[in-house]
PyMOL commands that place a pseudoatom at each C-alpha (Angstrom):
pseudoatom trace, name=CA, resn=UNK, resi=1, chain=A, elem=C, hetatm=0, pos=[-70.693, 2.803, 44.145]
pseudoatom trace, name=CA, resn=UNK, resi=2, chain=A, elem=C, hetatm=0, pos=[-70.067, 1.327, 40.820]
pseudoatom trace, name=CA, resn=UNK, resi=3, chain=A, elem=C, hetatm=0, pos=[-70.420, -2.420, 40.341]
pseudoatom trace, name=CA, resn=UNK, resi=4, chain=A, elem=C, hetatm=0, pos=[-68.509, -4.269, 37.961]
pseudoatom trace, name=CA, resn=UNK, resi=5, chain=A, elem=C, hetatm=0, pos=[-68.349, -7.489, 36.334]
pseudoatom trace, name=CA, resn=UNK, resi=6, chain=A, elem=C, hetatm=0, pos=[-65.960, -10.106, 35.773]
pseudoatom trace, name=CA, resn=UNK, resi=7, chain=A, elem=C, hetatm=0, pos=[-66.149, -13.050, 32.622]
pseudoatom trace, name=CA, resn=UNK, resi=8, chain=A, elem=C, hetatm=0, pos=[-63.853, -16.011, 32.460]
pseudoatom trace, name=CA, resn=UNK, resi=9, chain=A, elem=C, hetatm=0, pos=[-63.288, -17.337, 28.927]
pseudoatom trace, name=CA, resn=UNK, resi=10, chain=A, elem=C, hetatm=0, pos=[-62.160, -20.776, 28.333]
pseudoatom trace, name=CA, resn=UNK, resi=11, chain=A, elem=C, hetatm=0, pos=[-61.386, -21.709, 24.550]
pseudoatom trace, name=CA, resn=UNK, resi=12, chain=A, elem=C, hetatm=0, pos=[-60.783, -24.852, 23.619]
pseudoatom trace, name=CA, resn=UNK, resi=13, chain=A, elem=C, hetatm=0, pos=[-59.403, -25.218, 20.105]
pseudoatom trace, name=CA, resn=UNK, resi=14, chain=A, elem=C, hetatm=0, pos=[-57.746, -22.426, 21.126]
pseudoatom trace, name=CA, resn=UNK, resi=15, chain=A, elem=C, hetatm=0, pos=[-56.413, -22.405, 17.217]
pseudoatom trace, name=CA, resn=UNK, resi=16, chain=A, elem=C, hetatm=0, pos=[-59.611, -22.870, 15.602]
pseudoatom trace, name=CA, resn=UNK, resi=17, chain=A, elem=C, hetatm=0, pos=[-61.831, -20.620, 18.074]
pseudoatom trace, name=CA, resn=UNK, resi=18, chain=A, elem=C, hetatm=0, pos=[-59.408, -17.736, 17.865]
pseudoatom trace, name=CA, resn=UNK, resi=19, chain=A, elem=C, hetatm=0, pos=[-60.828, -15.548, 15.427]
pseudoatom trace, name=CA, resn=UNK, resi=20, chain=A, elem=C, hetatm=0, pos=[-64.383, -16.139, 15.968]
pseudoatom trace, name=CA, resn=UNK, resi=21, chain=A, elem=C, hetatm=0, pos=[-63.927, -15.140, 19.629]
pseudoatom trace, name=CA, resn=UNK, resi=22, chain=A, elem=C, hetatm=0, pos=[-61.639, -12.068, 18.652]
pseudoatom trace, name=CA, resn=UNK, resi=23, chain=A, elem=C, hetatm=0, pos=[-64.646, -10.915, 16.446]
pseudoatom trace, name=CA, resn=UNK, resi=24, chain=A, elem=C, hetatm=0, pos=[-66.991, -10.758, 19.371]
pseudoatom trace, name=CA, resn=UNK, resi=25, chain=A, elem=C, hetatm=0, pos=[-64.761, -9.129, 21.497]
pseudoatom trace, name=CA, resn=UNK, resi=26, chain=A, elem=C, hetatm=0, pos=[-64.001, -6.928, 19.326]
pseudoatom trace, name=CA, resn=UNK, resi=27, chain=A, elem=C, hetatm=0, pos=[-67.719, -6.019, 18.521]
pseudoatom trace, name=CA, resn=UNK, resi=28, chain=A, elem=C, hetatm=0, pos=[-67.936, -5.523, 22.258]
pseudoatom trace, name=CA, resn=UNK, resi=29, chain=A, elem=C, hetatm=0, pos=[-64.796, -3.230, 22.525]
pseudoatom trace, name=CA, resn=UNK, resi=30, chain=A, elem=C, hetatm=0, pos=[-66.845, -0.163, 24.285]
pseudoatom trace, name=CA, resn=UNK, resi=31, chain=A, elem=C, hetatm=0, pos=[-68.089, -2.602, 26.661]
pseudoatom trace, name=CA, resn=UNK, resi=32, chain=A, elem=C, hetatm=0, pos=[-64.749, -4.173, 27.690]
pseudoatom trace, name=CA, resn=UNK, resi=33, chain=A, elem=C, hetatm=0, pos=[-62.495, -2.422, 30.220]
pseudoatom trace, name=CA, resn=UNK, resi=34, chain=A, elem=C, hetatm=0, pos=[-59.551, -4.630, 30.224]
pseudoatom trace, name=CA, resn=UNK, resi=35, chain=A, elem=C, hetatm=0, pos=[-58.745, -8.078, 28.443]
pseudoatom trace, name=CA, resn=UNK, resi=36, chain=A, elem=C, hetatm=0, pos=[-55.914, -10.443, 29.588]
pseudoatom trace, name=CA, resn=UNK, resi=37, chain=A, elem=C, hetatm=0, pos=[-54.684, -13.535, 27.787]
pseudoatom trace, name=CA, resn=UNK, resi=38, chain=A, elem=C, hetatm=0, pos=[-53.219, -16.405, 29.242]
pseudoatom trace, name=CA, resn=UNK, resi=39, chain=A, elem=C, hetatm=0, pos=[-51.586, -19.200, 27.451]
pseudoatom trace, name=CA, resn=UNK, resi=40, chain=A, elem=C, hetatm=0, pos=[-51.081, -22.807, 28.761]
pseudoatom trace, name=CA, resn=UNK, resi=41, chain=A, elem=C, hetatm=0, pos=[-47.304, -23.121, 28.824]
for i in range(1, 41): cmd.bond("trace and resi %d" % i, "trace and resi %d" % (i + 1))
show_as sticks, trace
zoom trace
């Protein structure tokens, strides 16, 4: 049985923080299996 995990991000700054976060994920990219965004409206 595989086991997975799941990770909640919560930026705030969401303007500022942007890129710094998109850097680490994207460092981590053969780690990730899916990524969803969701915006405040």
């Amino acid at each position: 049985m595989k086991c997975y995990n799941v990770m909640v991000l919560l930026v705030d700054n969401r303007e500022e923080n942007a890129k710094v976060l998109q850097d680490i994920l994207t460092e981590s990219g053969c780690l990730i299996k899916a990524r969803l965004g969701l915006h405040e409206a």
